[in-house]
C-alpha positions in Angstrom: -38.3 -107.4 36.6 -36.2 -107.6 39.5 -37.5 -107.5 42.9 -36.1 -103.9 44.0 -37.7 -102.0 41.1 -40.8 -104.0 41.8 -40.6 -103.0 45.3 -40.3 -99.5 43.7 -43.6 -99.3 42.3 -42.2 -100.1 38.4 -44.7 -101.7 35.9 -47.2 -102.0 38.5 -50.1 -101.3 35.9 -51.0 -102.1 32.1 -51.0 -99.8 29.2 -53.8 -101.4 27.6 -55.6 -101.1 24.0 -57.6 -97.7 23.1 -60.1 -97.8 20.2 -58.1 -97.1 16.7 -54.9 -98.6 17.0 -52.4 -98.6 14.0 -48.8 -99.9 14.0 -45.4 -98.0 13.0 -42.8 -100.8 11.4 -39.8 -98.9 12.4 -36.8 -99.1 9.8 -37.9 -102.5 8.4 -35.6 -101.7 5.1 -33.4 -103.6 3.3 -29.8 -102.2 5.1 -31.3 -104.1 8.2 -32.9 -106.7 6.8 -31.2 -107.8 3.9 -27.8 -109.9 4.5 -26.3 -108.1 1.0 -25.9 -105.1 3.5 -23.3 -105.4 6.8 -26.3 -104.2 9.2 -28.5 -106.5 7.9 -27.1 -110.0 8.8 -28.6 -110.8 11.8 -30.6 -113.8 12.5 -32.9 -112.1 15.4 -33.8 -109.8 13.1 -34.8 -112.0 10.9 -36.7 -114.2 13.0 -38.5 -110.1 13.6 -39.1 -109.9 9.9 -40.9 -113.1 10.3 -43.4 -112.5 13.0 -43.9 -108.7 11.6 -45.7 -110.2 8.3 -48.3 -111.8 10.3 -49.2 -108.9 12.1 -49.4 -106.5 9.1 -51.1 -108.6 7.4 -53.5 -108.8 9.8 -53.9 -105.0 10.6 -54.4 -104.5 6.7 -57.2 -107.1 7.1 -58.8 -104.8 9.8 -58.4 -101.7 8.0 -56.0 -99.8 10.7 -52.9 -97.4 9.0 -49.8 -99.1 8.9 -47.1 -96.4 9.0 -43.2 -97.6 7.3 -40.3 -95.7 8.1 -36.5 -96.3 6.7 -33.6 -93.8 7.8 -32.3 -92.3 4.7 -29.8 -88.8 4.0 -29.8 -86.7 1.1 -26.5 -85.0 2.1 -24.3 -84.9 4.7 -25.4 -82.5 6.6 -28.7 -84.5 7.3 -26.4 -87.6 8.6 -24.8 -85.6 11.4 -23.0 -87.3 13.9 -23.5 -91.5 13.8 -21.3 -93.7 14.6 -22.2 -96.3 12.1 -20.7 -95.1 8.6 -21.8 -97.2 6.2 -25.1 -95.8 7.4 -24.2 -92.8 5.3 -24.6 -94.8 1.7 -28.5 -95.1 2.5 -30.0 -92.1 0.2 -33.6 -92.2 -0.2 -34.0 -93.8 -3.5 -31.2 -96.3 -2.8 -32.7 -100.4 -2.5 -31.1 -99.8 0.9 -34.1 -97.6 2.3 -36.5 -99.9 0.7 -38.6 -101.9 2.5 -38.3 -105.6 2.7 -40.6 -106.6 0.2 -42.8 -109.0 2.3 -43.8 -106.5 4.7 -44.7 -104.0 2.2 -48.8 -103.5 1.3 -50.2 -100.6 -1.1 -52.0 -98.8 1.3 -49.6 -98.4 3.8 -47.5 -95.3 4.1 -44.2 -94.4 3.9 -41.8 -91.9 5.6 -38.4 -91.3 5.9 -36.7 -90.3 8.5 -32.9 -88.8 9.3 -33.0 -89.9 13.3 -33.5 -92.9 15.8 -37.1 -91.8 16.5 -40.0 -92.6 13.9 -41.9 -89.4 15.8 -39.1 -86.8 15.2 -38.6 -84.8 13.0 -41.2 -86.6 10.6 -45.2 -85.6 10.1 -46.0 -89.5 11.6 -47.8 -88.0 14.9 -49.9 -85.7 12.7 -50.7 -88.4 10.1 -52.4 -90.3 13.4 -54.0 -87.8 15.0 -55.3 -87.1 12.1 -57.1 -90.6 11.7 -58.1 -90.2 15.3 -55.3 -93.2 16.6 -55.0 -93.4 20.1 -53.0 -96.8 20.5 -49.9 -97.8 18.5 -48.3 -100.7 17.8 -44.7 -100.6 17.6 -42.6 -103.0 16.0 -39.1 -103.0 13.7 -35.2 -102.8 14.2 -33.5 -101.9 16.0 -34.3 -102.3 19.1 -31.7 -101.0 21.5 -31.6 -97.7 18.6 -34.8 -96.4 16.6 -37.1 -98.9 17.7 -36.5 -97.4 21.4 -36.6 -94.4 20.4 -39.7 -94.0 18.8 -40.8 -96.4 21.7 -40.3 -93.0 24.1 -41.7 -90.5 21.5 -45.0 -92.5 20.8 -45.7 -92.1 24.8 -44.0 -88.8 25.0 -46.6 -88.0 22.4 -49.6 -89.4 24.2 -50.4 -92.4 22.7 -50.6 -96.1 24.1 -48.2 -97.9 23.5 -47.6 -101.3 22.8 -44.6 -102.9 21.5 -44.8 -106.4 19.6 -41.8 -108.0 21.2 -40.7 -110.8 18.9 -41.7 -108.3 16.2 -38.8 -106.1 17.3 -35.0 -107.3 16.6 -30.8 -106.0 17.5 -27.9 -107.2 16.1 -27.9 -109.1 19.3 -30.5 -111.1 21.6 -29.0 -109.3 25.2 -29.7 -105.4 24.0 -33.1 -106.6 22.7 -33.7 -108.3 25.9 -32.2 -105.5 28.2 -34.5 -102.7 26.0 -37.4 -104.5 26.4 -37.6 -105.3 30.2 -36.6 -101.4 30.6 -39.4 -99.9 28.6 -41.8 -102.5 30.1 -40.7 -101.1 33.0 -42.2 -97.2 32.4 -44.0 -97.1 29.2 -45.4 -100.0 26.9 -47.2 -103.4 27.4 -45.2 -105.9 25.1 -47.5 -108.6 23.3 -46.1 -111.3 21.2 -46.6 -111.2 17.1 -49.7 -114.4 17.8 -51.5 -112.2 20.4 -50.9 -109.0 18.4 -52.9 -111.0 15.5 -55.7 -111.6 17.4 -56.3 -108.5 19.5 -55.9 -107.3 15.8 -58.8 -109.8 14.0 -61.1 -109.0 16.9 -61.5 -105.4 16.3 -65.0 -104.2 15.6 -65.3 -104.0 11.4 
């Protein structure tokens, strides 16, 4: 954080843990993941797919819900207006809207979703109300697009937020970077994948 928009009062104060956390993966399907697919070639997301394991795996060993989403149209009138075409070839039953297979566990729970936010237009902030979560951990792709986006929703919708930052991957390093200084900024603590874990592991059974 630069100097002036400490000086300014920004990210003066800590978001901080509730009591029933769960985490949102945000979009952790194969058309980002998966170097068959032109979106899904990058190397930082990658090195994202790699520290999200950990952390699921650990939230499954504490028992908190672990909420999937994938972006996914039926039709076109569902696709609107991005700018990313090949976008449009993601129908919900396609491998492309599946999610990467190492992040996947039985119990978790699946949603798709048609915009950049996991929160919008989707039943996800009534699915953790109604299992009483008052923290949640963010991770996914991309970063600069839905994982942002959902970033703003989940504190728009009153939760705490906190965003596993090498959890989280771009297409690129610098809009990862750039997104994650700004939100740190207004809305979210970020925590690394390795402190994630063991907040996680030392929740009360």
């Amino acid at each position: 954080m630069s100097d002036q928009f400490e000086a300014a009062g920004y990210g003066l104060t800590s978001v901080g843990w509730g009591e029933r956390p769960a985490i949102v993966a945000v979009d952790f399907q194969l058309a980002f993941c998966d170097p068959a697919f032109a979106t899904g070639r990058s190397d930082h997301i990658a090195n994202a797919v790699k520290n999200a394991e950990g952390v699921l795996n650990a939230g499954r060993a504490a028992g908190i819900p672990i909420v999937h989403t994938a972006v996914a149209w039926s039709h076109d009138d569902e696709f609107v207006k991005w700018k990313v075409p090949s976008l449009r070839d993601i129908t919900p039953d396609s491998p492309a809207a599946s999610t990467v297979p190492q992040l996947w566990g039985d119990s978790d729970i699946y949603l798709i979703k048609q915009y950049p936010s996991a929160f919008f237009a989707t039943p996800l902030s009534t699915i953790l109300r109604n299992r009483a979560v008052d923290t949640v951990l963010i991770m996914g792709v991309t970063t600069s697009g839905c994982v942002r986006a959902s970033i703003i929703d989940s504190f728009s919708c009153g939760f705490k937020t906190i965003v596993v930052e090498d959890a989280c991957g771009d297409q690129e390093a610098g809009p990862h970077d750039d997104n994650m200084r700004d939100v740190s900024r207004r809305y979210v603590d970020l925590i690394s994948a390795a402190d994630a874990i063991s907040n996680l592991e030392s929740l009360p059974s």
